[in-house]
PDB file of N, CA, C, O and CB in Angstrom:
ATOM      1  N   UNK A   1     -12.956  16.673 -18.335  1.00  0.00           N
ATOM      2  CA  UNK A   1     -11.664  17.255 -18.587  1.00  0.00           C
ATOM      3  C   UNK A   1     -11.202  16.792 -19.959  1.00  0.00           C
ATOM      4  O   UNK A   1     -11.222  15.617 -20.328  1.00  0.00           O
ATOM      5  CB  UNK A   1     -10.646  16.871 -17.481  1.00  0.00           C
ATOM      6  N   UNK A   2     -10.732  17.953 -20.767  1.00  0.00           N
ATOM      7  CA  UNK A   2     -10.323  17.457 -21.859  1.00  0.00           C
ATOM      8  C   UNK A   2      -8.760  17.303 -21.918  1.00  0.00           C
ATOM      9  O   UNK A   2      -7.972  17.933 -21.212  1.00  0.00           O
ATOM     10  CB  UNK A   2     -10.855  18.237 -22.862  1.00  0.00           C
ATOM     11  N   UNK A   3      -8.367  16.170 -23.072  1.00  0.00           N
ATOM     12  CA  UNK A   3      -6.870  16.003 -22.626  1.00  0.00           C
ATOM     13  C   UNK A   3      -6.549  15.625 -24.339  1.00  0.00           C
ATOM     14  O   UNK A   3      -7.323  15.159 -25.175  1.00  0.00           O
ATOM     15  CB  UNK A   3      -6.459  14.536 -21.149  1.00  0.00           C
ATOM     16  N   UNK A   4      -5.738  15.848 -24.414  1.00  0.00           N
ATOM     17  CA  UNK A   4      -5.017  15.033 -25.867  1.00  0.00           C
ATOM     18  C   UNK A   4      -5.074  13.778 -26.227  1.00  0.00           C
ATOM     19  O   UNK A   4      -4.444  12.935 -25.588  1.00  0.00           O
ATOM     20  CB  UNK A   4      -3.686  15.048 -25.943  1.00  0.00           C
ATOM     21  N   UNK A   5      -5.646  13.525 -27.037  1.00  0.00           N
ATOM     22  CA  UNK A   5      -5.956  11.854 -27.244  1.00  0.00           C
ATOM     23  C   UNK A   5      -4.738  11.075 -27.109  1.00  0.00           C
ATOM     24  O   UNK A   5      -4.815   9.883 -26.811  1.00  0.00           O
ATOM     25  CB  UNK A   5      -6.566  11.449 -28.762  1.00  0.00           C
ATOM     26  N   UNK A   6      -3.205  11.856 -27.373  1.00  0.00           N
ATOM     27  CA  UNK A   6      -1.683  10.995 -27.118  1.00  0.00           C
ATOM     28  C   UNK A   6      -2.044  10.831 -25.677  1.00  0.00           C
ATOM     29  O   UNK A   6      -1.121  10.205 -25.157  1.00  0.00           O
ATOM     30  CB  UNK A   6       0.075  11.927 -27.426  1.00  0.00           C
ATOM     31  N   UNK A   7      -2.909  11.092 -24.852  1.00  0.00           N
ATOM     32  CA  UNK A   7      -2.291  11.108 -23.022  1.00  0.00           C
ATOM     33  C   UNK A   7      -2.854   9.907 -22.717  1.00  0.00           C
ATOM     34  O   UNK A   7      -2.246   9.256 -21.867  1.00  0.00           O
ATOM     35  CB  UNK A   7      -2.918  12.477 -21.719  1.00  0.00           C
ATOM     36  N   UNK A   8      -4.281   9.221 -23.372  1.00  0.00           N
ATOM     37  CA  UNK A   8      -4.394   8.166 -23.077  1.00  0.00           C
ATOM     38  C   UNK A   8      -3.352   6.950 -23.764  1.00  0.00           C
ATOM     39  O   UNK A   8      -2.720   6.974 -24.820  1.00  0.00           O
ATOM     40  CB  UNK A   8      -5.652   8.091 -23.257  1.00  0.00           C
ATOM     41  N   UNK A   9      -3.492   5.540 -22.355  1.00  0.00           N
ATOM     42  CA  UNK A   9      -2.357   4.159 -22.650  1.00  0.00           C
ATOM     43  C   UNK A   9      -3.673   3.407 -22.100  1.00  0.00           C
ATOM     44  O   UNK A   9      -4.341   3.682 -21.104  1.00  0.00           O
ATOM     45  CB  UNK A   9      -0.429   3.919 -21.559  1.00  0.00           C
ATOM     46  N   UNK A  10      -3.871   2.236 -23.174  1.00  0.00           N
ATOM     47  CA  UNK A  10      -4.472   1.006 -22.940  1.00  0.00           C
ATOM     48  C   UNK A  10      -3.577   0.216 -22.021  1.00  0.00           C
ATOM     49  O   UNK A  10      -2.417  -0.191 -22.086  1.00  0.00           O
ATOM     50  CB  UNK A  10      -4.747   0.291 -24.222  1.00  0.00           C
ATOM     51  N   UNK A  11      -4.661   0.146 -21.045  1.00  0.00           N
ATOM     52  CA  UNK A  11      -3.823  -1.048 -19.950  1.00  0.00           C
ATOM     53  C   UNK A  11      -4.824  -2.068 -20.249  1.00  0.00           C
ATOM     54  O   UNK A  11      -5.948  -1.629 -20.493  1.00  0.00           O
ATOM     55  CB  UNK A  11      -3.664  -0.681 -17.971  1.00  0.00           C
ATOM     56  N   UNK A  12      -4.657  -3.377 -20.285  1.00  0.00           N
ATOM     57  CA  UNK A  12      -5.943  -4.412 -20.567  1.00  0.00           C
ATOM     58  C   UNK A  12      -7.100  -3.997 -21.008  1.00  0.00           C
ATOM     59  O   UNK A  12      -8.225  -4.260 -20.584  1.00  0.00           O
ATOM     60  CB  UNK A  12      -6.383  -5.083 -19.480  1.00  0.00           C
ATOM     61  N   UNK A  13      -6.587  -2.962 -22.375  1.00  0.00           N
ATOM     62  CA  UNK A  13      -7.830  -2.922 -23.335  1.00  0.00           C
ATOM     63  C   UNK A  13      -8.672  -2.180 -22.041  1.00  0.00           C
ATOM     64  O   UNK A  13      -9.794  -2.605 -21.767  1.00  0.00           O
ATOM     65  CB  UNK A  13      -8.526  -4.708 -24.062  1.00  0.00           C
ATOM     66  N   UNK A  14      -8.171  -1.229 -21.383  1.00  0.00           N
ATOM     67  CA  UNK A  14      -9.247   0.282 -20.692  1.00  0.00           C
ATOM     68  C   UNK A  14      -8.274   0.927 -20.490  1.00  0.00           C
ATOM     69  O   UNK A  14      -7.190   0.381 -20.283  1.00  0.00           O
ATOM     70  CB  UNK A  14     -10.302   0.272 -19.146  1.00  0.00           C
ATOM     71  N   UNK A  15      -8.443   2.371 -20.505  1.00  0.00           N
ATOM     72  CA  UNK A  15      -7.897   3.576 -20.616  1.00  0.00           C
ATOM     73  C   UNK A  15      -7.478   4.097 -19.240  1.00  0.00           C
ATOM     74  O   UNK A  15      -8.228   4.189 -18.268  1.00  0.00           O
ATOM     75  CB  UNK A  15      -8.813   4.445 -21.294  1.00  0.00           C
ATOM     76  N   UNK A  16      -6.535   4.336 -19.272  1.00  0.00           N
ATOM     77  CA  UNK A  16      -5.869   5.244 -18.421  1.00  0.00           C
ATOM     78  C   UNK A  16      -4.575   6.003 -18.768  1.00  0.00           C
ATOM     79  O   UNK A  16      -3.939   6.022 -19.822  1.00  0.00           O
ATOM     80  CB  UNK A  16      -5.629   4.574 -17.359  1.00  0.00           C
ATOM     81  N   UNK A  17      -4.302   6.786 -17.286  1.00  0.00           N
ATOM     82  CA  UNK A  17      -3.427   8.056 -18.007  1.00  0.00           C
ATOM     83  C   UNK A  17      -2.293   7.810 -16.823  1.00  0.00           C
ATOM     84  O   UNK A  17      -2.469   7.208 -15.764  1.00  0.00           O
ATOM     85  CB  UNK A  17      -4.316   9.990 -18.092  1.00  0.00           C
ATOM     86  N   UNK A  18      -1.102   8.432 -17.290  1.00  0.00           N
ATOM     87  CA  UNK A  18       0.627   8.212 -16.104  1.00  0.00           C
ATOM     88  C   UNK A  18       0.153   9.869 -15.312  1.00  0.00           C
ATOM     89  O   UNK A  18       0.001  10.852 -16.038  1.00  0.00           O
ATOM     90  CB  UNK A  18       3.112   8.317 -17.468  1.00  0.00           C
ATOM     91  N   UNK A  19       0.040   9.925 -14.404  1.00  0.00           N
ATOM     92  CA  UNK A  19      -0.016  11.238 -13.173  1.00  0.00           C
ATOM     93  C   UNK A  19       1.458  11.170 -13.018  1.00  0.00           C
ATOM     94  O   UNK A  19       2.141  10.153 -12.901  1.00  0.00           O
ATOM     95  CB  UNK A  19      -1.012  10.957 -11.432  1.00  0.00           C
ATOM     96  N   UNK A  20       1.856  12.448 -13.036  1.00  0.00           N
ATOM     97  CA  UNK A  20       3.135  13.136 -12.240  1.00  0.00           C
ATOM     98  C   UNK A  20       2.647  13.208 -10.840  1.00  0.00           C
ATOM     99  O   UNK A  20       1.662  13.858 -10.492  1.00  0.00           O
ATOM    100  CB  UNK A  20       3.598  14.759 -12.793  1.00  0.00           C
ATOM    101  N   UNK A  21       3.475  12.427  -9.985  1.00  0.00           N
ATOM    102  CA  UNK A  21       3.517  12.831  -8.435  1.00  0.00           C
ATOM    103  C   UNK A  21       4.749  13.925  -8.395  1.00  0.00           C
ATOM    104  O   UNK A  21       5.586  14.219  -9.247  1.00  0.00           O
ATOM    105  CB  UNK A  21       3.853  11.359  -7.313  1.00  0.00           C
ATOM    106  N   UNK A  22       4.458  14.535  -6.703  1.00  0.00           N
ATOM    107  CA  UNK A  22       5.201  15.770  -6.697  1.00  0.00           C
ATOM    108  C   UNK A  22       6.547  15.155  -6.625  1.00  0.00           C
ATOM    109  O   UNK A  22       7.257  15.891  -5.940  1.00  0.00           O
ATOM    110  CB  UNK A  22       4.841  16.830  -5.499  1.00  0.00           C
ATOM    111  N   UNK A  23       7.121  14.235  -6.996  1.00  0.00           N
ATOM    112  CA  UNK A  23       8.678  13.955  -6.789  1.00  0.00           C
ATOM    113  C   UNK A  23       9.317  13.877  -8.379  1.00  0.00           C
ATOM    114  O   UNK A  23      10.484  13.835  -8.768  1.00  0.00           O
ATOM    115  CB  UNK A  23       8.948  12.318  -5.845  1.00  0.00           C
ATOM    116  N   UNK A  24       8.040  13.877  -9.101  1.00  0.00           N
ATOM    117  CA  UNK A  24       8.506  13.621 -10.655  1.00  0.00           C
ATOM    118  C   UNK A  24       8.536  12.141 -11.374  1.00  0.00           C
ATOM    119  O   UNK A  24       8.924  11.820 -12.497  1.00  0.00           O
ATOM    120  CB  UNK A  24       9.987  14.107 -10.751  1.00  0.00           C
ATOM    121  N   UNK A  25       8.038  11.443 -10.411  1.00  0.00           N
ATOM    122  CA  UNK A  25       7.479   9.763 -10.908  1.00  0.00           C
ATOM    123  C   UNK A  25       6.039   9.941 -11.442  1.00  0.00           C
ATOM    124  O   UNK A  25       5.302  10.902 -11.222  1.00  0.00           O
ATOM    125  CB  UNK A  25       7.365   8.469  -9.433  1.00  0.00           C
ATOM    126  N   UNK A  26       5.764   8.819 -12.200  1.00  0.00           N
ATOM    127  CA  UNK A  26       4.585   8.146 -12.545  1.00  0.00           C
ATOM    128  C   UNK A  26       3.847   7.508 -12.337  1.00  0.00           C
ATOM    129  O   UNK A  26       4.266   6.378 -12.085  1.00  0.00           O
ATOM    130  CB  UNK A  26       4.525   7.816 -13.003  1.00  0.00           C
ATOM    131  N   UNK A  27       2.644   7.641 -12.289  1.00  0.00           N
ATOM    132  CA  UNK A  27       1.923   6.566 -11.514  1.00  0.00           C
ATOM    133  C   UNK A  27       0.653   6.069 -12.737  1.00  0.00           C
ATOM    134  O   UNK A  27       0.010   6.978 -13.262  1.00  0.00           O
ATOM    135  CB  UNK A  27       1.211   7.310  -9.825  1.00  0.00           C
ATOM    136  N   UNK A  28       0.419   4.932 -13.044  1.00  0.00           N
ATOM    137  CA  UNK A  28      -0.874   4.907 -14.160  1.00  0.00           C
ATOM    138  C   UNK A  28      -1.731   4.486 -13.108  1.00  0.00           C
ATOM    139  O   UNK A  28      -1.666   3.894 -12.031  1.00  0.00           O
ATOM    140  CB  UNK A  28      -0.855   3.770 -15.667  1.00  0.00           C
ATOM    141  N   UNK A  29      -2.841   5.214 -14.107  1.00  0.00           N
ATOM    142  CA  UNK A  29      -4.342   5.265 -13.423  1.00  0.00           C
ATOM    143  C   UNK A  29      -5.592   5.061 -14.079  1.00  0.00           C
ATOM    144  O   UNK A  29      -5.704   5.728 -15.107  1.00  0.00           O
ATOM    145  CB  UNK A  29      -4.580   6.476 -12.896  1.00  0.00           C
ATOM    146  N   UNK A  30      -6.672   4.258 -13.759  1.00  0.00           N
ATOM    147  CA  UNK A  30      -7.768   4.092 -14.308  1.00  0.00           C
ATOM    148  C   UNK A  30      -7.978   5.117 -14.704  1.00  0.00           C
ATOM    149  O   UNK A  30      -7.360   6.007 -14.122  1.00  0.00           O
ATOM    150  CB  UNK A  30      -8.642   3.630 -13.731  1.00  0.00           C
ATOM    151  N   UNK A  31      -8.938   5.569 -15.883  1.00  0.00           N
ATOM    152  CA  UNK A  31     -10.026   6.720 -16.241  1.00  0.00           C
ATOM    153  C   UNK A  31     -11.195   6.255 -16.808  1.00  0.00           C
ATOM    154  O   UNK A  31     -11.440   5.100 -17.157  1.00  0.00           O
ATOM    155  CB  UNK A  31      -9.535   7.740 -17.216  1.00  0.00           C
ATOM    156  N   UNK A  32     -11.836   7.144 -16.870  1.00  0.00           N
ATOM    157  CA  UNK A  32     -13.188   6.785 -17.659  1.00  0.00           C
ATOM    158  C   UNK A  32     -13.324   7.788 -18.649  1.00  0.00           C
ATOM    159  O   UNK A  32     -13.539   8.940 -18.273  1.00  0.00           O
ATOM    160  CB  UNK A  32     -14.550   6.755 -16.754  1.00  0.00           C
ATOM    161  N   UNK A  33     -13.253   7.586 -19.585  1.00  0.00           N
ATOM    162  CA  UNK A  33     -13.628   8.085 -21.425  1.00  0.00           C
ATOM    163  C   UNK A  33     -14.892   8.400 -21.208  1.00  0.00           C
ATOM    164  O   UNK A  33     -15.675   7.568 -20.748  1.00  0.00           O
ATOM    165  CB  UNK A  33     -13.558   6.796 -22.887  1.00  0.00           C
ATOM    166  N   UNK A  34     -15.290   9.767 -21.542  1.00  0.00           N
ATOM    167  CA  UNK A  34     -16.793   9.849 -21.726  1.00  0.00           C
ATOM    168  C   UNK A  34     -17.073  10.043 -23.492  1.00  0.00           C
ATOM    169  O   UNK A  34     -18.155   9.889 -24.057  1.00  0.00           O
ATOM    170  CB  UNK A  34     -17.433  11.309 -20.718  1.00  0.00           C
ATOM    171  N   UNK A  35     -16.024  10.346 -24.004  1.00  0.00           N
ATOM    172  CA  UNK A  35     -16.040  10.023 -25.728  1.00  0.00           C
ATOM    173  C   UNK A  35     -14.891  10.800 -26.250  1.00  0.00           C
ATOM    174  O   UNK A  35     -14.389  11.811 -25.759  1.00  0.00           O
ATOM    175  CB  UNK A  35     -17.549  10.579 -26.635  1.00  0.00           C
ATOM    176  N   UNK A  36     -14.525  10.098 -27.432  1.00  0.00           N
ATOM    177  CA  UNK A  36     -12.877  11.058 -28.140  1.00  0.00           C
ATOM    178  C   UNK A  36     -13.340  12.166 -29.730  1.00  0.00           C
ATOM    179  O   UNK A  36     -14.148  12.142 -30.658  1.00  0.00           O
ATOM    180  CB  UNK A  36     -11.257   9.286 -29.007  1.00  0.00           C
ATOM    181  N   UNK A  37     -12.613  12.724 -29.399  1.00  0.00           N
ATOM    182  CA  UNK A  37     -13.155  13.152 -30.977  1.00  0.00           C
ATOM    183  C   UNK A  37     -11.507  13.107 -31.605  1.00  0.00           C
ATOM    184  O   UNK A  37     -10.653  12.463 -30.995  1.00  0.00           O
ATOM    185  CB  UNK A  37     -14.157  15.134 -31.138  1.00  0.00           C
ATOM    186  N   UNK A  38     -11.231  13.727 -32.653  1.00  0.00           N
ATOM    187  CA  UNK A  38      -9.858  13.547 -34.043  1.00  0.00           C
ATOM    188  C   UNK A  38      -9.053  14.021 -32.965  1.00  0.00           C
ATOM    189  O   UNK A  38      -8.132  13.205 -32.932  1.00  0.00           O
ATOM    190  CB  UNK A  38      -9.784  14.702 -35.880  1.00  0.00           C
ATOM    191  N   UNK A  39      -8.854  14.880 -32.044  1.00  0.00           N
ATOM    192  CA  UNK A  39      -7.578  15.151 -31.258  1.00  0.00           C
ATOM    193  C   UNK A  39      -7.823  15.088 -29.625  1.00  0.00           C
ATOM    194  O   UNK A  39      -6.820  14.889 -28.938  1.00  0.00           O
ATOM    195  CB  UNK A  39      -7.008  16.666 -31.686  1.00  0.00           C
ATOM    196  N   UNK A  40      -8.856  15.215 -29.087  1.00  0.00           N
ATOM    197  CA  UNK A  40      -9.277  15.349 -27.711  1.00  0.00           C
ATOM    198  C   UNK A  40      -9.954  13.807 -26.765  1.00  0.00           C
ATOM    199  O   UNK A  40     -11.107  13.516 -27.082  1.00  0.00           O
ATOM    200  CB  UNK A  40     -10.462  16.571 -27.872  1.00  0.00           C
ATOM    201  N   UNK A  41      -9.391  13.039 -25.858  1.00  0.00           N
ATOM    202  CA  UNK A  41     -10.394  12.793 -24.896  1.00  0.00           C
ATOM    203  C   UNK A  41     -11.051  13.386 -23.958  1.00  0.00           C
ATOM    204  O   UNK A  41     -10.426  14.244 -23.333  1.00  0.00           O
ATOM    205  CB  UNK A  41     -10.141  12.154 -24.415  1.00  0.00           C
ATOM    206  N   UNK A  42     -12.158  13.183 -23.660  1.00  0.00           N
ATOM    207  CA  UNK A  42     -13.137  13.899 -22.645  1.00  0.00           C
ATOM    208  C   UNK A  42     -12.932  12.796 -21.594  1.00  0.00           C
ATOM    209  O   UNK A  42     -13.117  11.594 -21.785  1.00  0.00           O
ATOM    210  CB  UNK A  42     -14.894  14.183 -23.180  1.00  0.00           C
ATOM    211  N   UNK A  43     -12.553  13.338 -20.543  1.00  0.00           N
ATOM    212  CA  UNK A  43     -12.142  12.579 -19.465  1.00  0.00           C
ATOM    213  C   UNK A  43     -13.239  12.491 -18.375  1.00  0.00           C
ATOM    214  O   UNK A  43     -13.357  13.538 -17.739  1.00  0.00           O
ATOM    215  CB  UNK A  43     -10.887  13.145 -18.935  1.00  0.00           C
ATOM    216  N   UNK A  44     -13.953  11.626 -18.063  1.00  0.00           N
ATOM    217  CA  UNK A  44     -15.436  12.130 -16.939  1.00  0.00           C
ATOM    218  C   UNK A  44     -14.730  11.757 -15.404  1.00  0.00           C
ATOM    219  O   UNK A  44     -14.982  12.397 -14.383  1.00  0.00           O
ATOM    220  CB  UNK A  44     -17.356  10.829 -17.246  1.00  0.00           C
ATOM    221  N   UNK A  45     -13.983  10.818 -15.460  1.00  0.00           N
ATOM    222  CA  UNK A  45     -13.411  10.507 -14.103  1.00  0.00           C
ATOM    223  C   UNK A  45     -12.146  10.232 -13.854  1.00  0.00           C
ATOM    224  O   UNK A  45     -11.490  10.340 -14.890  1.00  0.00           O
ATOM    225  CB  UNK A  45     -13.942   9.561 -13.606  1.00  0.00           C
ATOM    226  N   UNK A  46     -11.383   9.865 -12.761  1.00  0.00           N
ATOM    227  CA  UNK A  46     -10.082   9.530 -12.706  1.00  0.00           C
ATOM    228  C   UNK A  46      -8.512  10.732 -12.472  1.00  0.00           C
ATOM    229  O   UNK A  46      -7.379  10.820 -11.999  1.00  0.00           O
ATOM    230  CB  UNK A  46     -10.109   8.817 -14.019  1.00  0.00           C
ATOM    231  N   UNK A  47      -9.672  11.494 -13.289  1.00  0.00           N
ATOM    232  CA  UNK A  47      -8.156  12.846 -12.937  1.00  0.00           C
ATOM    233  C   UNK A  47      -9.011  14.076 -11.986  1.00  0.00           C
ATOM    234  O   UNK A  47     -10.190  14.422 -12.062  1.00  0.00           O
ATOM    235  CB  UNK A  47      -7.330  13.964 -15.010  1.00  0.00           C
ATOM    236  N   UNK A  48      -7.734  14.637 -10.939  1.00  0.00           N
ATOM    237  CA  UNK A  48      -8.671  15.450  -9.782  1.00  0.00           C
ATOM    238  C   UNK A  48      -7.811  17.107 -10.680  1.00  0.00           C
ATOM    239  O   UNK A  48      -6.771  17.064 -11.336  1.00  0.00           O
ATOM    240  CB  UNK A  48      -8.126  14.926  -7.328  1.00  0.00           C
ATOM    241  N   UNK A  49      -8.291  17.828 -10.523  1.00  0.00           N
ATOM    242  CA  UNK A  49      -8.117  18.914 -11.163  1.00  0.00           C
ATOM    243  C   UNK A  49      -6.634  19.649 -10.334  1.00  0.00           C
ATOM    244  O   UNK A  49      -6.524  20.045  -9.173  1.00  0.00           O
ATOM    245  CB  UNK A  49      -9.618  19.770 -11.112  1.00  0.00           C
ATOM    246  N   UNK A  50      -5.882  19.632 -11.168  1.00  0.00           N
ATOM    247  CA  UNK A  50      -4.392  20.361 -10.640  1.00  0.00           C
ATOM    248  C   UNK A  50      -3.675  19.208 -10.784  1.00  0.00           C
ATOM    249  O   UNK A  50      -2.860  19.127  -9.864  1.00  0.00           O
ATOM    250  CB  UNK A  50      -4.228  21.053  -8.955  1.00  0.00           C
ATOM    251  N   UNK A  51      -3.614  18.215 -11.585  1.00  0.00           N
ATOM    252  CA  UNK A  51      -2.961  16.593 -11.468  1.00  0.00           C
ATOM    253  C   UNK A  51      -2.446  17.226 -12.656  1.00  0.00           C
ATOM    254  O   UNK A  51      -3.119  18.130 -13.151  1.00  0.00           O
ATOM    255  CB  UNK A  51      -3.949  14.842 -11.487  1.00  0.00           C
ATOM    256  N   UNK A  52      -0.900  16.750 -13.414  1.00  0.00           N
ATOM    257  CA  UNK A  52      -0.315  16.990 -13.898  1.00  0.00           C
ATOM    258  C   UNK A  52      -0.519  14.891 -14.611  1.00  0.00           C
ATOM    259  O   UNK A  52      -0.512  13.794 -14.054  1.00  0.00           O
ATOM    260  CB  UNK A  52       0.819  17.960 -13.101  1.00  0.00           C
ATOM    261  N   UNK A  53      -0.669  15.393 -16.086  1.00  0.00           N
ATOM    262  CA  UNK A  53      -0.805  14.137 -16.899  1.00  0.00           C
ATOM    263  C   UNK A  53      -0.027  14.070 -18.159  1.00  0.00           C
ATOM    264  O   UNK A  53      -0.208  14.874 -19.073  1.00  0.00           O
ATOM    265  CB  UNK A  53      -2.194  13.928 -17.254  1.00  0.00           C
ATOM    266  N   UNK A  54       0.739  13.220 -18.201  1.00  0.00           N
ATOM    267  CA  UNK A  54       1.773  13.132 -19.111  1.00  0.00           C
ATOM    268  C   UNK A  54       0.877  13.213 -20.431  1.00  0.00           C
ATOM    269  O   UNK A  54      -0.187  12.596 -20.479  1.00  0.00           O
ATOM    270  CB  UNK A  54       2.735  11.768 -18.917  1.00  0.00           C
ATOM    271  N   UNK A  55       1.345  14.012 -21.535  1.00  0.00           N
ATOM    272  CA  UNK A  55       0.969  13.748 -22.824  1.00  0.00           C
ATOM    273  C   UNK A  55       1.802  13.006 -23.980  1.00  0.00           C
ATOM    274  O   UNK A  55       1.239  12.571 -24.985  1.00  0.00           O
ATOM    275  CB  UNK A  55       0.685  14.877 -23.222  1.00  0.00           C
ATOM    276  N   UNK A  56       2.706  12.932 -23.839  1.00  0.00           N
ATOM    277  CA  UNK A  56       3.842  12.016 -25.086  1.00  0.00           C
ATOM    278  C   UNK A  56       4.371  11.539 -24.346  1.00  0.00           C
ATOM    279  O   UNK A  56       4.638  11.802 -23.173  1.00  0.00           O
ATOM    280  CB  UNK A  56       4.944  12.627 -26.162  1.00  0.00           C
ATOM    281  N   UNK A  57       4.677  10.376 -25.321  1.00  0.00           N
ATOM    282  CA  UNK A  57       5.329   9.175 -24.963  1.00  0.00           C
ATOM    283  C   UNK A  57       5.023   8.401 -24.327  1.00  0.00           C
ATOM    284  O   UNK A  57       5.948   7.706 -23.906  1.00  0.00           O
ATOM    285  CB  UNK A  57       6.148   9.217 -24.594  1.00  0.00           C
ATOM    286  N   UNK A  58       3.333   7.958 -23.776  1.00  0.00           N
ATOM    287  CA  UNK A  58       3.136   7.218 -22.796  1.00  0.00           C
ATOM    288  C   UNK A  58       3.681   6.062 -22.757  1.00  0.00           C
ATOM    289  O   UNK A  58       4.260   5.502 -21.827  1.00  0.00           O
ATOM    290  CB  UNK A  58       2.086   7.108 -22.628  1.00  0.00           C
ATOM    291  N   UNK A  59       3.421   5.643 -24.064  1.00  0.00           N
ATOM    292  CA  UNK A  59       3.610   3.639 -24.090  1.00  0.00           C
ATOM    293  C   UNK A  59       5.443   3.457 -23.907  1.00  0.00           C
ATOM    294  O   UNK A  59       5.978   2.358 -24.056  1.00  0.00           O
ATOM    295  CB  UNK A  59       2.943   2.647 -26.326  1.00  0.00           C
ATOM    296  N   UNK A  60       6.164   4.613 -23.598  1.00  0.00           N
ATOM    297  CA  UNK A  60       7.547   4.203 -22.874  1.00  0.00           C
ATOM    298  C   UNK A  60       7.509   4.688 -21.386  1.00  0.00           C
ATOM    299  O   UNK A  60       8.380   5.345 -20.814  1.00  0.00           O
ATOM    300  CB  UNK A  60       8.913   4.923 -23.649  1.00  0.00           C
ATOM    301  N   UNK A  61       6.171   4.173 -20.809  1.00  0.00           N
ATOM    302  CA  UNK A  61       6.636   4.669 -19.253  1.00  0.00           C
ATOM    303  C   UNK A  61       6.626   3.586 -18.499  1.00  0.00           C
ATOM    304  O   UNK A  61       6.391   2.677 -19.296  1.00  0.00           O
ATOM    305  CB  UNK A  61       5.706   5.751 -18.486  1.00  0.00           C
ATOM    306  N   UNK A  62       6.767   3.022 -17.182  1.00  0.00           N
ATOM    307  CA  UNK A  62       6.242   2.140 -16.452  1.00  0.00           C
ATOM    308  C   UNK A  62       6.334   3.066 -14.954  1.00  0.00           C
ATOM    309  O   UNK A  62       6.876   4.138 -14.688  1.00  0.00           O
ATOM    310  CB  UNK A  62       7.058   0.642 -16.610  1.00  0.00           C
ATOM    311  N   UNK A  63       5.499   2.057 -14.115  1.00  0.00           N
ATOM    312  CA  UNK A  63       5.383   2.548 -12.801  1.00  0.00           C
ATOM    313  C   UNK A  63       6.939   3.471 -11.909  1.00  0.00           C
ATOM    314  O   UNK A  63       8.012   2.990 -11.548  1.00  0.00           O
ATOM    315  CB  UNK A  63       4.928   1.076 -12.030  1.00  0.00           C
ATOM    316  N   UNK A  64       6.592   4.418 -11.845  1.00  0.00           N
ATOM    317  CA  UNK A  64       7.725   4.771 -10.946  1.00  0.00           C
ATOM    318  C   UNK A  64       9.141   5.160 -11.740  1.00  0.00           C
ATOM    319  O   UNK A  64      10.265   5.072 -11.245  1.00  0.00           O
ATOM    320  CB  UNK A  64       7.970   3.496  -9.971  1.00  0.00           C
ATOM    321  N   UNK A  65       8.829   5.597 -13.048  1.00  0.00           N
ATOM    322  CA  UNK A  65       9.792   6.123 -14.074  1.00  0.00           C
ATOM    323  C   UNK A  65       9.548   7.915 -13.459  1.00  0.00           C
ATOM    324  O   UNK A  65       8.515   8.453 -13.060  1.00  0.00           O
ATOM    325  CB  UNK A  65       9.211   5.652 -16.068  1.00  0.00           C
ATOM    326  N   UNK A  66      11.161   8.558 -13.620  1.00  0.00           N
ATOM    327  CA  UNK A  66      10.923   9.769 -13.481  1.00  0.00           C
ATOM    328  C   UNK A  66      10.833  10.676 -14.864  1.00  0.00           C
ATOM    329  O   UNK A  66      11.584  10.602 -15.836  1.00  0.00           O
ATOM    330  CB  UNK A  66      11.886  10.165 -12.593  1.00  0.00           C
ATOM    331  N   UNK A  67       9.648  11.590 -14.664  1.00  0.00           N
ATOM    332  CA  UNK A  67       9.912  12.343 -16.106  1.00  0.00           C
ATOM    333  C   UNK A  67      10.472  13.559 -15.932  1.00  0.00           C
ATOM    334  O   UNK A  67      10.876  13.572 -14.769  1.00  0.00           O
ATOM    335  CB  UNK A  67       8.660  12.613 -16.960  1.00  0.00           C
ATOM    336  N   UNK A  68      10.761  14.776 -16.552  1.00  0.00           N
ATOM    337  CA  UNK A  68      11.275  15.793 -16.774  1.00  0.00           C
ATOM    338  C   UNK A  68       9.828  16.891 -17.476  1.00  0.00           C
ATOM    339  O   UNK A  68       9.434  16.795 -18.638  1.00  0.00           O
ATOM    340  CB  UNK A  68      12.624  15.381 -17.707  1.00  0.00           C
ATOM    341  N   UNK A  69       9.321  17.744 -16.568  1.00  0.00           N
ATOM    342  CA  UNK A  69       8.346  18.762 -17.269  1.00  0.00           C
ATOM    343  C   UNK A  69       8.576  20.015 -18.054  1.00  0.00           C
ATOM    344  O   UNK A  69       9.335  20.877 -17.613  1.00  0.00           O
ATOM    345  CB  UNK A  69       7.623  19.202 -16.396  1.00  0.00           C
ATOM    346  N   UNK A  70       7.936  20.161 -19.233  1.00  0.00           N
ATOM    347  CA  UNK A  70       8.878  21.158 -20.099  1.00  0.00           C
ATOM    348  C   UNK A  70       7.992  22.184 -19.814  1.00  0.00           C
ATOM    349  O   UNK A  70       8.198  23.317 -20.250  1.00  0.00           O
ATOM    350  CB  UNK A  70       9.210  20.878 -21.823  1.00  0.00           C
TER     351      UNK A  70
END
């Protein structure tokens, strides 16, 4: 899965991404990088297809923050 290189947040130096649950919270989650290029990560694991993944602003989220989808 490809995603915007803004969607990945280093948690202890490994990658993961904030999931929208259906209430509009956040949840961070492991992923696995299969390689980045100038604008895209290639995502090999961690996100199930129809998961809604924040792209901006990650590094102001924490667990259980609500976002707003545009």
């Amino acid at each position: 899965m490809a995603l915007p290189s803004t969607a990945i947040f280093q948690k202890e130096g490994k990658p993961a991404v904030w999931i929208v649950k259906d209430d509009g919270t956040v949840e961070l989650r492991a992923v696995v990088v299969e390689r980045y290029d100038s604008e895209r990560a290639y995502v090999a694991d961690g996100v199930r297809t129809g998961e809604r993944v924040v792209t901006a602003g990650v590094h102001r989220l924490a667990t259980g923050d609500k976002v707003k989808l545009l």
